[in-house]
Structures are given as structure tokens and as C-alpha cells.
C-alpha positions as YAML, in Angstrom:
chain: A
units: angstrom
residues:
- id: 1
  name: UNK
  ca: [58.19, -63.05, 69.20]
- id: 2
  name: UNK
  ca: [59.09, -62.24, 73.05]
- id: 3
  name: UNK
  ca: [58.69, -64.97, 75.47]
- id: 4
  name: UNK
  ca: [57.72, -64.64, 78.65]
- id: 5
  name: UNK
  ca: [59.25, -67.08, 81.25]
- id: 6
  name: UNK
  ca: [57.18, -67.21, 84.17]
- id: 7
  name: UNK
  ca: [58.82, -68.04, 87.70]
- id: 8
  name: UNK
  ca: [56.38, -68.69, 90.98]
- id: 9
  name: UNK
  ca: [59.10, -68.38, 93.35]
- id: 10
  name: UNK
  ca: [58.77, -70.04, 96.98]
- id: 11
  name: UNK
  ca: [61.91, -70.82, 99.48]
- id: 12
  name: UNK
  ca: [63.36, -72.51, 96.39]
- id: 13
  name: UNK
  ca: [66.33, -69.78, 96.46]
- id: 14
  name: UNK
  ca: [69.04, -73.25, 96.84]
- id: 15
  name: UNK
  ca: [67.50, -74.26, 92.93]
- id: 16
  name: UNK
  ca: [67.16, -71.02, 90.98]
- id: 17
  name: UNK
  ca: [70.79, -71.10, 90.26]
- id: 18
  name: UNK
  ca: [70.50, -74.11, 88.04]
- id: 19
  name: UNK
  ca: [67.09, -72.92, 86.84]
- id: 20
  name: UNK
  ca: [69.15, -68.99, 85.90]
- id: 21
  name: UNK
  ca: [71.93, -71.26, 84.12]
- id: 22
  name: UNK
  ca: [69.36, -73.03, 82.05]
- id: 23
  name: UNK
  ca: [67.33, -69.83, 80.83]
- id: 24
  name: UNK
  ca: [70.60, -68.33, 79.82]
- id: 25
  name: UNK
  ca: [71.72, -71.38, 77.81]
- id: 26
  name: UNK
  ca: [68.85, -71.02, 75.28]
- id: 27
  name: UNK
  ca: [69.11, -70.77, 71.76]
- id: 28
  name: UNK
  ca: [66.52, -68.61, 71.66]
- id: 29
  name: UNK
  ca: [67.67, -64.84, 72.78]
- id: 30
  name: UNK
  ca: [64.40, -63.24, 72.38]
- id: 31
  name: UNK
  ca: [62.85, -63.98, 76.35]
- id: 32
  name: UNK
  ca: [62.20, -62.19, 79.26]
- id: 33
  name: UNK
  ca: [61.68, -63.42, 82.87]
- id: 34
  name: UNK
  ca: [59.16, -62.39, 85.50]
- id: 35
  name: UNK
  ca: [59.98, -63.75, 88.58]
- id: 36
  name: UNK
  ca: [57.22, -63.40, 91.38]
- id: 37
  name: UNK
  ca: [58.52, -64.26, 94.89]
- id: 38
  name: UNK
  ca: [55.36, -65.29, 97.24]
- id: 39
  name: UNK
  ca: [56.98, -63.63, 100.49]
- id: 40
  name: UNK
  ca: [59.97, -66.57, 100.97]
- id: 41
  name: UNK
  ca: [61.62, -67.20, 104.22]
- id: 42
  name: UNK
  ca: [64.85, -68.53, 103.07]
- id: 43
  name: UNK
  ca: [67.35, -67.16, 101.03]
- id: 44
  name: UNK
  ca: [65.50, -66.84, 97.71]
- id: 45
  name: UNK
  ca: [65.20, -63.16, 97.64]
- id: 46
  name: UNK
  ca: [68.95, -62.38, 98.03]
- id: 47
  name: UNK
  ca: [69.97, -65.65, 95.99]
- id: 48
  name: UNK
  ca: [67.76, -64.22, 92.92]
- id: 49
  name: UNK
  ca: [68.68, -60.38, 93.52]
- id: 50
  name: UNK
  ca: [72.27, -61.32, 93.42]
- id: 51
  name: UNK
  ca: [72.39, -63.68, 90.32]
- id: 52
  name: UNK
  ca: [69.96, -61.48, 87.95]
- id: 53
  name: UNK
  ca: [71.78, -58.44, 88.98]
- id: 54
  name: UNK
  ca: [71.32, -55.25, 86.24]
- id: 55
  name: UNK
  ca: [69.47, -57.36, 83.65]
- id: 56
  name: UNK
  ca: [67.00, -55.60, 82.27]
- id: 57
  name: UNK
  ca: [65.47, -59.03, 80.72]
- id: 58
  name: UNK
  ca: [64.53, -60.07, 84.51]
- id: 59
  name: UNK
  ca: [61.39, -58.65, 86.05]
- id: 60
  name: UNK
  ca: [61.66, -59.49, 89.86]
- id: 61
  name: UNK
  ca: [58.19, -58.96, 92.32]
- id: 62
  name: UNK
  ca: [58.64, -59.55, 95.83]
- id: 63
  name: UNK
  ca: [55.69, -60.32, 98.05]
- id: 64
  name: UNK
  ca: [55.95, -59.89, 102.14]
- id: 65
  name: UNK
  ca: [52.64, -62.10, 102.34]
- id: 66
  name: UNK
  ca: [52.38, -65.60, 101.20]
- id: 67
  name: UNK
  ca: [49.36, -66.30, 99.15]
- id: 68
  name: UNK
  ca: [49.91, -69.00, 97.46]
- id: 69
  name: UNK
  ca: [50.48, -70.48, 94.20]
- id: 70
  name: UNK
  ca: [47.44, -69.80, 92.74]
- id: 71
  name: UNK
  ca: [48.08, -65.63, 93.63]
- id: 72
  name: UNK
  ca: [51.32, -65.71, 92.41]
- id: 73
  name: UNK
  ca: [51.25, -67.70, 89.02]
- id: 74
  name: UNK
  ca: [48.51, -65.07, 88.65]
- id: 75
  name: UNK
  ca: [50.80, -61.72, 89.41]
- id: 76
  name: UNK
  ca: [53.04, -63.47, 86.90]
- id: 77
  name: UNK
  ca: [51.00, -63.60, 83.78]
- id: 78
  name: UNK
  ca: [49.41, -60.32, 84.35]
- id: 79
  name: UNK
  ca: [53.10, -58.58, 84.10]
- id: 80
  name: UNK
  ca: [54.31, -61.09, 81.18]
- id: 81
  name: UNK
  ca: [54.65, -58.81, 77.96]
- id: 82
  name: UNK
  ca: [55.09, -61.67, 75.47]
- id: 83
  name: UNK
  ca: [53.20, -62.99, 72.82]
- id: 84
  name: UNK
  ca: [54.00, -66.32, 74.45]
- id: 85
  name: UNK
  ca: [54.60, -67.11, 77.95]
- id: 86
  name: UNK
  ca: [55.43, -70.49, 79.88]
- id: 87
  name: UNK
  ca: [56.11, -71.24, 83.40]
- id: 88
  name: UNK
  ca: [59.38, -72.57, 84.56]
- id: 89
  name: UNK
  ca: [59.44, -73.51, 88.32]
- id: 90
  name: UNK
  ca: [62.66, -72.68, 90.03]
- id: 91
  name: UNK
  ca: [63.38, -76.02, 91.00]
- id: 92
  name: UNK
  ca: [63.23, -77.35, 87.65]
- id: 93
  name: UNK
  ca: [65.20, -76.41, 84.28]
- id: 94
  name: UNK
  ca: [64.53, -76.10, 80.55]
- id: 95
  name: UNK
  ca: [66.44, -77.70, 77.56]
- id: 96
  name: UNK
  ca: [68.50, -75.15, 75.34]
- id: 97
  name: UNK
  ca: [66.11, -75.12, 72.62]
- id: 98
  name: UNK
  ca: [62.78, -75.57, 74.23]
- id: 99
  name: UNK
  ca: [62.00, -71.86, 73.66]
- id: 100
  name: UNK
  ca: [63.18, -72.13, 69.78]
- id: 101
  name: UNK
  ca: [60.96, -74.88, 69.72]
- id: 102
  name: UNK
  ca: [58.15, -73.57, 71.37]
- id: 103
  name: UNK
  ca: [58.20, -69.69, 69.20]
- id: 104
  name: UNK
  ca: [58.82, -71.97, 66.02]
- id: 105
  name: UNK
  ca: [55.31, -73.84, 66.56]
- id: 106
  name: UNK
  ca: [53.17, -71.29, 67.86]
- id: 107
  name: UNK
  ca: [54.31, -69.23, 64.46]
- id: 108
  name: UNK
  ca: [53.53, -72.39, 62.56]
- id: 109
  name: UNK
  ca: [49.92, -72.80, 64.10]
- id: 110
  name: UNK
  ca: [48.43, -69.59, 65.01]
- id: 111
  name: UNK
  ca: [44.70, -71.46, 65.85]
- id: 112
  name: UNK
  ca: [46.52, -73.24, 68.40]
- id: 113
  name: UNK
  ca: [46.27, -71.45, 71.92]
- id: 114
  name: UNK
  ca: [48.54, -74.02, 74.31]
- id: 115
  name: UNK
  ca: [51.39, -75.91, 73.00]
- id: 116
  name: UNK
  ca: [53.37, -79.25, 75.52]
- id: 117
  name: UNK
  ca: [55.87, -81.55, 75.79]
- id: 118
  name: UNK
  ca: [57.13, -83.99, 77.30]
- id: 119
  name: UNK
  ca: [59.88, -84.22, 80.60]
- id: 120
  name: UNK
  ca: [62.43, -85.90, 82.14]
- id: 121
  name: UNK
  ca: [62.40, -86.89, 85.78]
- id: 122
  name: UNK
  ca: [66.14, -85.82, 87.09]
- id: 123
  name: UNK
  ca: [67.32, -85.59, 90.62]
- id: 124
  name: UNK
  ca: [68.28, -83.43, 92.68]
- id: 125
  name: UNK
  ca: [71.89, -82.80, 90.86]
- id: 126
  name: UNK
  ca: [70.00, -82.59, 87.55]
- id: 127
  name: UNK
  ca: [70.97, -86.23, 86.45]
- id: 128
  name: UNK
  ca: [68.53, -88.28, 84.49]
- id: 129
  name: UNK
  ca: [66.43, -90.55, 86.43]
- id: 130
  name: UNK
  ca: [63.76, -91.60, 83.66]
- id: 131
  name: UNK
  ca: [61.31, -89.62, 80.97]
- id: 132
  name: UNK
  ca: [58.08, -88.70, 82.63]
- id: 133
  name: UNK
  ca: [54.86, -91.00, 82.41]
- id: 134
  name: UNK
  ca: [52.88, -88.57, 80.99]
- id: 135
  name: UNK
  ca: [52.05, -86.18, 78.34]
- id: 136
  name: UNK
  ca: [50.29, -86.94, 75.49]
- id: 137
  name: UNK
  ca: [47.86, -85.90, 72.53]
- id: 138
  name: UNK
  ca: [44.45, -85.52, 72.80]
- id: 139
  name: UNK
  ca: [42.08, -87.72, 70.37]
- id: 140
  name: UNK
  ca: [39.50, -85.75, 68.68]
- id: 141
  name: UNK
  ca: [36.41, -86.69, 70.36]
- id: 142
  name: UNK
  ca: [37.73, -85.56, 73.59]
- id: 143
  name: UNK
  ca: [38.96, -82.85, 75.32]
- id: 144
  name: UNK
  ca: [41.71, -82.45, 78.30]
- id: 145
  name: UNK
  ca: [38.78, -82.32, 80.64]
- id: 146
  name: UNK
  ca: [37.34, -85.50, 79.93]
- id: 147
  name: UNK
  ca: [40.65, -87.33, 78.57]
- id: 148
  name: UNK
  ca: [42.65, -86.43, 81.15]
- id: 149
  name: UNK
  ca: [45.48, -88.80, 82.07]
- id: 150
  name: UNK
  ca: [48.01, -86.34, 82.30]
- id: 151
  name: UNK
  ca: [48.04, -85.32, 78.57]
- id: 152
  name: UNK
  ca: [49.03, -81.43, 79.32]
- id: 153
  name: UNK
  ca: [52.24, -81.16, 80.75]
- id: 154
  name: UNK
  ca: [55.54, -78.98, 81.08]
- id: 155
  name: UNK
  ca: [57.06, -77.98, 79.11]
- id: 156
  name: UNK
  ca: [53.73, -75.96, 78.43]
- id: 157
  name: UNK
  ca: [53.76, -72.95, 76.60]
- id: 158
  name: UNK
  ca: [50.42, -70.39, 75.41]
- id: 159
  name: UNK
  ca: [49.52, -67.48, 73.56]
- id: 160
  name: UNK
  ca: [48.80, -64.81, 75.83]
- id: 161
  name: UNK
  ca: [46.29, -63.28, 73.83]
- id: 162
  name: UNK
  ca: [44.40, -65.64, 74.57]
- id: 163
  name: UNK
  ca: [45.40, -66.45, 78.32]
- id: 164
  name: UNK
  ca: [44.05, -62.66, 78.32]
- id: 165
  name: UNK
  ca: [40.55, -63.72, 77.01]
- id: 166
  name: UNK
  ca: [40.07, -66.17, 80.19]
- id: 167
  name: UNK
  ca: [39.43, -65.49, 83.42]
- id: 168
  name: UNK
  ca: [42.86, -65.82, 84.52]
- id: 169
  name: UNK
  ca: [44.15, -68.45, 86.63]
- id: 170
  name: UNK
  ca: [42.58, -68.47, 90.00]
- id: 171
  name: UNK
  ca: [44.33, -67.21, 92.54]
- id: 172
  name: UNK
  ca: [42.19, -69.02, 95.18]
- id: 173
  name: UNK
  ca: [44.05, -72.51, 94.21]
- id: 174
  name: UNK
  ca: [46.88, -73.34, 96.48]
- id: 175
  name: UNK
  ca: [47.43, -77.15, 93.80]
- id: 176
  name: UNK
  ca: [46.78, -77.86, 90.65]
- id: 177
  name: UNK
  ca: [47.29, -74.28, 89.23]
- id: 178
  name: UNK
  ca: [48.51, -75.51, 86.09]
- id: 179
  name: UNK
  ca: [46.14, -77.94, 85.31]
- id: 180
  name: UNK
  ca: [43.56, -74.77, 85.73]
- id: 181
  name: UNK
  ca: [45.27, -73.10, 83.25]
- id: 182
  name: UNK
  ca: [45.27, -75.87, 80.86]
- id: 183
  name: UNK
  ca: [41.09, -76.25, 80.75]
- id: 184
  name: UNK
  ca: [41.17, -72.32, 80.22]
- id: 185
  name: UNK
  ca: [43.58, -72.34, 77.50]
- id: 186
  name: UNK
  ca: [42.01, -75.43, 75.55]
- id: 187
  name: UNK
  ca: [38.82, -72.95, 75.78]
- id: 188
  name: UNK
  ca: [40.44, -70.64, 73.74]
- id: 189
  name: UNK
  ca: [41.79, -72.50, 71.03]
- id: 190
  name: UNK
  ca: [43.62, -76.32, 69.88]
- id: 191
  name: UNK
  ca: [46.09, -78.03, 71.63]
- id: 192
  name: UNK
  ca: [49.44, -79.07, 70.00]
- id: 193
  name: UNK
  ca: [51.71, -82.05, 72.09]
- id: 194
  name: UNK
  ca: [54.92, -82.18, 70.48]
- id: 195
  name: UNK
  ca: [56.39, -85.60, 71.57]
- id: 196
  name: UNK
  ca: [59.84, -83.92, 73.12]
- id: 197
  name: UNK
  ca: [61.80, -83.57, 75.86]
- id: 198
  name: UNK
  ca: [61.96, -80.04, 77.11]
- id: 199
  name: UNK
  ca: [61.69, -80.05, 80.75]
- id: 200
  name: UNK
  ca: [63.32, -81.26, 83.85]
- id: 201
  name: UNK
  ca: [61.37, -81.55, 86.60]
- id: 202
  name: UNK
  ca: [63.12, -82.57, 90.03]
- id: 203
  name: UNK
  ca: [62.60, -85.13, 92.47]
- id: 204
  name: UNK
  ca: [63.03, -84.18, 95.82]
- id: 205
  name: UNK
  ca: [61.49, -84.19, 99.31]
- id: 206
  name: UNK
  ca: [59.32, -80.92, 98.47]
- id: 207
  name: UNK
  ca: [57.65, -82.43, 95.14]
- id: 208
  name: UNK
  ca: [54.25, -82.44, 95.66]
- id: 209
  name: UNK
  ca: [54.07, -85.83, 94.45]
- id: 210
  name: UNK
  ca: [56.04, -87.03, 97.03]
- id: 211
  name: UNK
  ca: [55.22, -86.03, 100.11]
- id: 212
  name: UNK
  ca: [51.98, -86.05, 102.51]
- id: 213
  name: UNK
  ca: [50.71, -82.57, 100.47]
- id: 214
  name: UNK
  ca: [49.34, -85.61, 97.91]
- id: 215
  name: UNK
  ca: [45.47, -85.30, 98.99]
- id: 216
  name: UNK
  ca: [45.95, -81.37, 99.09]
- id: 217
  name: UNK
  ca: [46.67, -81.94, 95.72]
- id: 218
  name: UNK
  ca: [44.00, -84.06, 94.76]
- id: 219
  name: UNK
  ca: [41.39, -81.87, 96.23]
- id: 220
  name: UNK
  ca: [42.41, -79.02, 94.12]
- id: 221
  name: UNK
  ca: [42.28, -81.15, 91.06]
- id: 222
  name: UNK
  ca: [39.14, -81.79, 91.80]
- id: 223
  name: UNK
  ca: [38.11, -78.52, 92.09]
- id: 224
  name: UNK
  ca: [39.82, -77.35, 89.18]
- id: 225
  name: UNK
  ca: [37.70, -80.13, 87.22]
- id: 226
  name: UNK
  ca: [34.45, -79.14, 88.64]
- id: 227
  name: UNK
  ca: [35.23, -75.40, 88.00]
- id: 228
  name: UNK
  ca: [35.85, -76.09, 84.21]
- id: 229
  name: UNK
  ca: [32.62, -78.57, 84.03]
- id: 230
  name: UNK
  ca: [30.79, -75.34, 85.18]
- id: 231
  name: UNK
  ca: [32.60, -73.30, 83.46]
- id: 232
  name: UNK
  ca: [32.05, -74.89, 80.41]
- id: 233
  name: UNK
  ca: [28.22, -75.97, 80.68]
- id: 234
  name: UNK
  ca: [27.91, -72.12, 81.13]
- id: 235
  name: UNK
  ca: [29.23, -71.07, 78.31]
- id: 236
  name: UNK
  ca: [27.54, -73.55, 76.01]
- id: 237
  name: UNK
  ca: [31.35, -75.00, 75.32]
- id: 238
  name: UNK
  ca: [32.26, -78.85, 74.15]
- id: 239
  name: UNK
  ca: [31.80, -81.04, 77.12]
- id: 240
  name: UNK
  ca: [31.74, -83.98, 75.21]
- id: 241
  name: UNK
  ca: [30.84, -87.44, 77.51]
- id: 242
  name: UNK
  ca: [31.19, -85.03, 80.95]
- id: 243
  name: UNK
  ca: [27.20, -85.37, 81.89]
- id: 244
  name: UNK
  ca: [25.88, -84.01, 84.93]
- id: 245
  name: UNK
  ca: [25.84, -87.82, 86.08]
- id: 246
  name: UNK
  ca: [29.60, -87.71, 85.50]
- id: 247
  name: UNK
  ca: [30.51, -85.11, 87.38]
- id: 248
  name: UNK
  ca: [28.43, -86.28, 90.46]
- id: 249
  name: UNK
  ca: [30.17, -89.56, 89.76]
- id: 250
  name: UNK
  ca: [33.15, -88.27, 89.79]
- id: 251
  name: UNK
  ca: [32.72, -86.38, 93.09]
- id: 252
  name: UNK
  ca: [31.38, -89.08, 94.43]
- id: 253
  name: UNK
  ca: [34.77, -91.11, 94.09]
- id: 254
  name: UNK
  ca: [36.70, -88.19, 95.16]
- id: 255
  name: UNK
  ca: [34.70, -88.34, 98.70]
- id: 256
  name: UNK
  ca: [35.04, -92.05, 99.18]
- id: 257
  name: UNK
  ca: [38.80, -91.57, 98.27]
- id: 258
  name: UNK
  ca: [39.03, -88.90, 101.44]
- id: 259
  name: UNK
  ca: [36.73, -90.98, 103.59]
- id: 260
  name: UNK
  ca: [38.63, -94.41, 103.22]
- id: 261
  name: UNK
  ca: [42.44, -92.33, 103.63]
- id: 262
  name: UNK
  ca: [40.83, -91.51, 107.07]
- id: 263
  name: UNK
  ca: [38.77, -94.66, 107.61]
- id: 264
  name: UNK
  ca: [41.43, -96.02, 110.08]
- id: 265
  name: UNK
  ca: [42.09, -93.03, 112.25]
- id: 266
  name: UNK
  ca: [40.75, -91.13, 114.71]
- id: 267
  name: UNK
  ca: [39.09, -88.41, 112.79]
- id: 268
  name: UNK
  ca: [34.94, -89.11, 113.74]
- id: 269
  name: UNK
  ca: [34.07, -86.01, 112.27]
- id: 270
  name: UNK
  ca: [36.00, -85.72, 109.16]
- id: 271
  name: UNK
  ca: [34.83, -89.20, 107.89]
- id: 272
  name: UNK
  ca: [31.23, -88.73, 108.55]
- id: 273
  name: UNK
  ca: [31.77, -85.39, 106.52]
- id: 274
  name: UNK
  ca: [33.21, -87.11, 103.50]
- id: 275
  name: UNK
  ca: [31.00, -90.24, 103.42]
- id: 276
  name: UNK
  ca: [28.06, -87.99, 103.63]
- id: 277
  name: UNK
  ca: [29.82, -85.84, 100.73]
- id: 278
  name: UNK
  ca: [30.00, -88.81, 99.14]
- id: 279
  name: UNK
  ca: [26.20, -89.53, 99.22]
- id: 280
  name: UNK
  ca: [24.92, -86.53, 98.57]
- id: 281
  name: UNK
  ca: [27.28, -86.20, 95.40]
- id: 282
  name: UNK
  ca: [25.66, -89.21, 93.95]
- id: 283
  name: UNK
  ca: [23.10, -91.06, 96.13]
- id: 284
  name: UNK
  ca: [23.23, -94.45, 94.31]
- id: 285
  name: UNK
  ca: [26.72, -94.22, 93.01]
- id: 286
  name: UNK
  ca: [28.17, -97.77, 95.34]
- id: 287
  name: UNK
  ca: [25.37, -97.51, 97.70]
- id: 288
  name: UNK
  ca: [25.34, -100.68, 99.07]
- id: 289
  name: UNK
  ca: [29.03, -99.67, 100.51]
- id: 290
  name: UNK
  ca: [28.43, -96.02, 101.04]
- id: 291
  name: UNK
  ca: [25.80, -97.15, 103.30]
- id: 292
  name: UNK
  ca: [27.49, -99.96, 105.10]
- id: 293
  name: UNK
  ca: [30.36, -97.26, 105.81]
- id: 294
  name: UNK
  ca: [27.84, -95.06, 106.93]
- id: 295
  name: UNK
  ca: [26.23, -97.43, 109.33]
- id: 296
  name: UNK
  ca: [29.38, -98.61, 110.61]
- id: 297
  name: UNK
  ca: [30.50, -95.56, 111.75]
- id: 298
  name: UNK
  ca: [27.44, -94.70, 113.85]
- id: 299
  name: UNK
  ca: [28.07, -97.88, 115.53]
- id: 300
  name: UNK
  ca: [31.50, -96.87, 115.94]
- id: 301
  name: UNK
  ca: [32.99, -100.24, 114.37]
- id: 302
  name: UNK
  ca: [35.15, -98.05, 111.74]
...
């Protein structure tokens, strides 16, 4: 089987060495690498050029235009030629055997469309820090979309068969791109977590989960969530306990969420936006305090 390693490149040219040295450490020989760059303004574009050189096993797409990740996780599935692809983002390495292990179980369980793992938090010299928090199974009266908690992580892996029996991943999303993916891919088939190590993800100032692009991030979850909820209701899929009362529920939180990170600052019109969001997601979801907030800001008190 031929593995597609997918690479969403953006001004992370200062990583990709460590993430080049890690792809050619693996066991397994049988890969190939599409690398989209999404029109970088550092060095990234020279860094990669130079250190793929002549190999024929690296596919390399440069953008002029930034578009996003979204756009270019898309570009780099459509030119994957694998039976099984994965993303790897530049900033982040694999183990040596994580794509032995990954061709070894999708052989084993051909029903199963996405395959994870679990990963290590390391910094920014690749030492350990601590495993991740999450990644798990799923039980079987659920599904990702409803159980959540971070059960679908990297090291992810997926048959691309099947990724080419979804929609594709939107290329509209600028966070949460890989969550997308997930619901999509758990529409097509099972999901296998294999409780492993085979990703490092590193921690520094860029992460998304630790800087001030958190509530960018949150918002796209959320609209990755409500997209699959549709999605799914549509096409007469499992949506096991995600009711229409759910989802407004769950909107609802998300708008109170926005409305209290801004309930202190100086932004009239962006709070009246999301507490009114808030209401009109679900009207008696907390109304006693979605009202009180409400009347308290006409007044001008909050």
C-alpha cells in the first residue's frame, strides 16, 4: 500500500527540517509526500525546495495566495495517490513506525475508514514534555459527533477511497480542518483508536492552543459540528442523542461563551450580536441570565 503524507505548509519553513528527518526515518519505505505551500512569506519555499531536492517521492505545490488551511489541506488530498493518506504538519514529527503501524491496521480492518493514535506534547527542540490529554475510543452508542472529547486525534490516518466518497474537506474553514475531516470519515465507515504514541505535536508560540487565535478556533469547531449535524440529518445518517434541541443548545452555549469573553470590553455591538445569537439559538436555554445580560446592556451597566 502507498501512503500519502500530507503537508499544509505555512511560514513553518524553520520546522520542516525536523519534520523531513522524521518521514525519512520510517520503517515503512512505501510513502510519498505532497507538500502544499499556502503562499508563505518566510523561508519555507526555499527551506523545502532545498532539502527535498530530486526526490521523486516529494510532490511540492506552491501557492502565491494564502487561502487558508481549509484550501490547502484540500489541494493536498486531491493530489494524494495512496490508498492511505495522513496529515503531518510541518511543525510536528512522526515516530519511525507510525506508518508500519498505520498500513498494518488498515490491511487488518478493511470496514474501517479512519484509523488514530495517540501524541506526545514535545517542545520546541523535540524533547518530551508529557503524552497528550486526549485521544480515545469511541463507545458504541455514540459517535465522534456526539462523544466528542477529543477522541480523534493525530496521528490520524484514512482510506482515501473513502475520503473520495465525501465531500471533501471544506476549504472555507480557516480552524478545525481536521476535526471536519474526522465527522466525514466516520460517515464512511468505523473508527479504530489504537492506544499509541505516534505523533509529536509542538508547543510553541504559534500553536493554536496557545495563543489569542483560541476563539477563532472555537468558532470553527462549532461550525464544523453544526455542518456534520446537517450533514448528517440530511442524509438520514446515525445521529444518535444530537436532537434538534441539542444542537440549538449547543449554539446557544457557544454564543454566551463569545458574549461573556467580550462582556468586559468595549465592544457594544459585538455583545449585543452574540447575546441575541444566543437567544435566538435557543430562547429558553438560561433565560433568566440571557435576559438579565440583555437588559443590562441596554442600560449600559455591562
Amino acid at each position: 500500500m502507498l501512503f500519502s503524507i500530507l503537508i499544509a505548509n505555512y511560514n513553518n519553513g524553520k520546522f520542516f527540517p525536523d519534520c523531513y528527518k522524521s518521514i525519512m526515518a520510517q520503517s515503512y519505505t512505501n510513502w510519498e509526500a505532497i507538500i502544499v505551500d499556502d503562499g508563505s512569506t518566510d523561508d519555507s519555499v526555499a527551506v523545502i525546495k532545498e532539502i527535498i531536492g530530486e526526490d521523486e517521492r516529494f510532490t511540492f505545490i506552491q501557492r502565491s495566495e494564502n487561502k487558508g488551511c481549509g484550501y490547502t489541506k484540500r489541494e493536498c488530498a486531491k493530489h494524494a495517490k495512496g490508498e492511505i493518506s495522513g496529515f503531518l504538519d510541518p511543525d510536528d514529527t512522526i515516530l519511525e513506525d507510525a506508518l508500519q503501524i498505520m498500513v498494518d491496521e488498515h490491511k487488518d480492518h478493511p470496514d474501517v475508514a479512519i484509523i488514530t493514535s495517540r501524541y506526545a506534547l514535545v517542545d520546541m527542540k523535540l524533547n518530551f514534555i508529557e503524552n497528550g490529554s486526549h485521544g480515545s475510543a469511541i463507545p458504541n452508542d455514540k459517535s465522534y459527533l456526539t462523544f466528542g472529547k477529543g477522541a480523534l486525534t493525530a496521528f490520524a490516518s484514512f482510506k482515501q477511497q473513502l475520503y473520495d466518497k465525501t465531500e471533501g474537506i471544506d476549504p472555507n474553514m480557516k480552524r478545525a480542518v481536521d476535526q471536519d475531516l474526522y465527522y466525514k470519515m466516520e460517515e464512511q465507515g468505523e473508527h479504530l483508536f489504537l492506544d499509541k504514541v505516534l505523533y509529536n505535536y509542538r508547543i510553541h508560540e504559534n500553536s493554536i492552543s496557545n495563543n489569542e487565535n483560541l476563539y477563532k478556533a472555537e468558532y470553527w469547531h462549532f461550525y464544523a459540528i453544526m455542518n456534520a449535524y446537517k450533514r448528517r440529518k440530511r442524509l438520514g445518517l446515525k445521529l444518535d442523542n444530537f436532537s434538534q434541541n441539542y444542537a440549538s443548545e449547543y449554539a446557544s452555549r457557544y454564543y454566551l461563551t463569545r458574549f461573556r469573553e467580550l462582556k468586559h470590553s468595549k465592544k457594544t455591538t459585538s455583545k449585543f450580536y452574540f447575546i441575541w445569537k444566543a437567544i435566538h439559538a435557543s430562547p429558553f436555554h438560561q433565560f433568566k441570565h440571557k435576559i438579565k445580560s440583555l437588559l443590562l446592556l441596554i442600560l449600559g451597566r455591562i
